[in-house]
MARNUDREN-544621 format. One line per 5 residues: number of its first residue (from 1); for each residue z negated, x, y negated of C-alpha. Coordinates in steps of 0.001 Angstrom, whole numbers. Layout:
! MARNUDREN-544621
NUM) Z:X:Y  ... .
//
This chain:
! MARNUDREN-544621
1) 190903:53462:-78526  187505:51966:-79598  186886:48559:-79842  183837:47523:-82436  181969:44149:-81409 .
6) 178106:42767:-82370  175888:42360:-80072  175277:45798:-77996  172812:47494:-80011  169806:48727:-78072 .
11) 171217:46237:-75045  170828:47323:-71299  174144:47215:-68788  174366:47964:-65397  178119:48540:-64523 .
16) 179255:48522:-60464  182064:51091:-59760  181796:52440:-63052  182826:56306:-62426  185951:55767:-63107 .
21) 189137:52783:-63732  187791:49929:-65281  184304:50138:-64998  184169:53914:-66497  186354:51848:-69587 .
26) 183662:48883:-69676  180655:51243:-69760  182568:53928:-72029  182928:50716:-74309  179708:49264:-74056 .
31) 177797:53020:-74730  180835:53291:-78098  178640:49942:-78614  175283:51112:-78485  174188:49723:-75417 .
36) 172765:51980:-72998  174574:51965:-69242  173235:52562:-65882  176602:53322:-64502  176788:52582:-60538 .
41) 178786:54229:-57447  179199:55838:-53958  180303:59621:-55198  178265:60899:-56720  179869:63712:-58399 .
46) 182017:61631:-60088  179695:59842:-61297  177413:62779:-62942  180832:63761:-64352  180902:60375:-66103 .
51) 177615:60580:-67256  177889:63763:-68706  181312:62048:-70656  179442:59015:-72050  176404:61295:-73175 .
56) 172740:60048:-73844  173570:56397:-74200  174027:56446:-70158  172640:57387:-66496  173456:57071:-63087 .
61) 173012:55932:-59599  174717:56642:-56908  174562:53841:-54375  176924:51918:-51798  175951:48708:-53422 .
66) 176507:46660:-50048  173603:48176:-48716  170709:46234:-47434  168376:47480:-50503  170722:48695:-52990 .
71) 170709:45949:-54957  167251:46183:-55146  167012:49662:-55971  170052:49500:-58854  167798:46872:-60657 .
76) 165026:48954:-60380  166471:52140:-61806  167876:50366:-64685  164386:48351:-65443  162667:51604:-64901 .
81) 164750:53840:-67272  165648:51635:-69756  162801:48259:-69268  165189:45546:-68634  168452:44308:-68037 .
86) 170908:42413:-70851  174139:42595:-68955  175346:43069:-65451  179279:44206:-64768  180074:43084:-61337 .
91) 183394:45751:-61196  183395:47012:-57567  185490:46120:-55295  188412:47407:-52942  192192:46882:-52191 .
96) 193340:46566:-49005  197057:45714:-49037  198085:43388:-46374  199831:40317:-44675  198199:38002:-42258 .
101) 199521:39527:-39473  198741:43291:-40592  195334:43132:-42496  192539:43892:-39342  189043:42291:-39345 .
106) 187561:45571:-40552  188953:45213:-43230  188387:42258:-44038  184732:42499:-43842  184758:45881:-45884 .
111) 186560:43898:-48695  184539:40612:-48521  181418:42985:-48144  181951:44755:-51305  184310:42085:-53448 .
116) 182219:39081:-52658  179237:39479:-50893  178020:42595:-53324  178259:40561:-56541  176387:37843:-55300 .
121) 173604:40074:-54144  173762:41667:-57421  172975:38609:-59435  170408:37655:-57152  168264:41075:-57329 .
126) 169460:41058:-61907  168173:37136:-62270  164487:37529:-62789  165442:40535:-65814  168476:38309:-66574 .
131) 166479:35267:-67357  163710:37067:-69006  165733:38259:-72486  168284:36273:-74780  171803:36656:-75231 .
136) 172163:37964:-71080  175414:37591:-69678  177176:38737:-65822  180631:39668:-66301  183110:39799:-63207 .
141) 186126:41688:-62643  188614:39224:-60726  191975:40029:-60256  195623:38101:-61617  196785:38112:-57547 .
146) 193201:35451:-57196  195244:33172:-59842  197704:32622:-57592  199345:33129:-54316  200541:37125:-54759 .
151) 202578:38262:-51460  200646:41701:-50108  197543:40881:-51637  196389:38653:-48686  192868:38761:-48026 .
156) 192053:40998:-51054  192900:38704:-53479  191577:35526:-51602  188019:37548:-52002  188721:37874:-55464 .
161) 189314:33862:-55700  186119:33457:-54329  184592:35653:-57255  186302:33551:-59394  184389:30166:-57378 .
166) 181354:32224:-58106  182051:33020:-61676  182276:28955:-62660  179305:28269:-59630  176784:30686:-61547 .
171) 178394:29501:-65095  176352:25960:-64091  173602:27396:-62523  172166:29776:-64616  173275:27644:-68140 .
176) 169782:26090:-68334  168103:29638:-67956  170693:31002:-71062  173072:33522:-68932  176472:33451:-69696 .
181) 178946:34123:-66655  182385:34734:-67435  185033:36940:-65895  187981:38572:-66768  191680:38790:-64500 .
186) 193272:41923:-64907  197003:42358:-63940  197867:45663:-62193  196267:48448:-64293  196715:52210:-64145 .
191) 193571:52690:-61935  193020:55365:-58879  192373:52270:-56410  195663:50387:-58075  197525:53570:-57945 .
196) 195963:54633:-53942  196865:51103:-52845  200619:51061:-54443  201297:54417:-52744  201165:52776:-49600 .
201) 203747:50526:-49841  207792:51460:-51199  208209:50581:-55027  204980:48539:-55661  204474:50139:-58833 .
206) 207666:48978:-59868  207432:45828:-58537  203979:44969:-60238  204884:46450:-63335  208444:44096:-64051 .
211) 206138:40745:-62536  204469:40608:-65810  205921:39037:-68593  205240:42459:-70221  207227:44663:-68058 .
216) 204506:47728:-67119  201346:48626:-66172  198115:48065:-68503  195877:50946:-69240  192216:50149:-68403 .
221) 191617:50178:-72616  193786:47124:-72739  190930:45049:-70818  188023:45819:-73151  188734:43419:-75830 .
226) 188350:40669:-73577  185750:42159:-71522  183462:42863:-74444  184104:39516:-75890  182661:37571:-72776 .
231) 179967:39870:-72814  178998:40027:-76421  175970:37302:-77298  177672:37176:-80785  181470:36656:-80449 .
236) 181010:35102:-76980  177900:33557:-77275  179496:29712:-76612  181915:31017:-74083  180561:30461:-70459 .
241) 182392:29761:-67013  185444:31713:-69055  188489:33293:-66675  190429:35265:-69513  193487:36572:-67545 .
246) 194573:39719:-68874  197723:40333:-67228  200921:40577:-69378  201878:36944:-68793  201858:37295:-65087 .
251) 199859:34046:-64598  202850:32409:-66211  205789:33684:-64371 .
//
């Protein structure tokens, strides 16, 4: 499935977790688009793989973005391979299924490190590029469970509500200096981390799937519309401190 928007042509994107899920789908979309995509990860095998998938229009880096100078050093590659940035895709992040009694402080820091702490560190080291083209945007990748109070999602999805703090925080911020920041709230999609974290508890696939209004799983395609929309400086060019939940209803149930 393709999805045609304005906007992308010739543009710059770096994309966090991008080798495969959702951020493979945002960067396969955004490359369809004619932006060019420095596509971000820890493996990096997978990653080359992906690459290799979305052809010229992309590279790679394989990074564990909560590192002290990764940040740094993602900006870097993408300014120095492609001379600026247009777009960043804060996707990254982990699931740790949990309840307060059985989530454990690691990890909780691993999942505030790379959910909350990463993005902001992100935008921080993308700003000066951000601020120095039109038509930039940061896009993060929330979650429906941050919407509301979603029993087993615990601390993950209180992370994910702080993303979403961010998201509106940085919408009023960075308004004067003409960067869009928007996010997007999937519902459970047919992901490896969805599918690794369901496996670990009896029928969560089953029960995720019939608490949306649309009773199954999304494929990662079904988020690009929205996704590209925030993104795009045409079709979203007015839209700023935007939480499009894309979740089959399940922010209505």
């Amino acid at each position: 499935m393709t999805i045609r928007m304005e906007g992308f042509s010739d543009k710059v994107a770096i994309v966090t977790g991008s080798s495969e899920g959702i951020g493979f789908t945002i960067a396969k979309a955004l490359v369809e688009n004619g932006a060019k995509v420095l596509l971000v990860a820890r493996r990096e095998e997978p990653l080359r793989q992906a690459a290799e998938i979305l052809g010229p229009g992309a590279s790679w880096l394989s990074a564990d973005i909560t590192g002290k100078d990764a940040p740094s050093k993602i900006v870097d590659k993408a300014v120095s391979v492609y001379g600026g940035i247009d777009f960043l895709v804060n996707n990254s992040g982990i699931n740790r299924l949990g309840t307060l009694e059985s989530t454990t402080l690691a990890e909780m820091r691993q999942m505030a490190e790379l959910n909350l702490f990463a993005p902001w560190l992100m935008a921080q080291a993308a700003l000066p590029y951000l601020e120095a083209r039109p038509g930039t945007a940061i896009l993060n990748v929330s979650t429906a469970g941050s919407r509301k109070a979603t029993l087993g999602e615990g601390f993950y999805a209180a992370t994910k509500a702080g993303l979403n703090y961010l998201t509106s925080l940085w919408a009023m911020e960075l308004a004067d200096r003409g960067i869009r920041v928007n996010a997007i709230a999937p519902g459970g999609t047919d992901t490896p981390q969805f599918n690794k974290a369901a496996e670990a508890i009896e029928g969560a696939r089953e029960m995720v799937a019939n608490a949306h209004l649309i009773k199954r799983i999304a494929a990662p395609q079904e988020l690009i519309g929205a996704a590209l929309l925030l993104l795009s400086p045409v079709a979203g060019s007015f839209m700023t401190g935007s939480i499009i939940d894309v979740d089959g209803g399940y922010h209505v149930t």
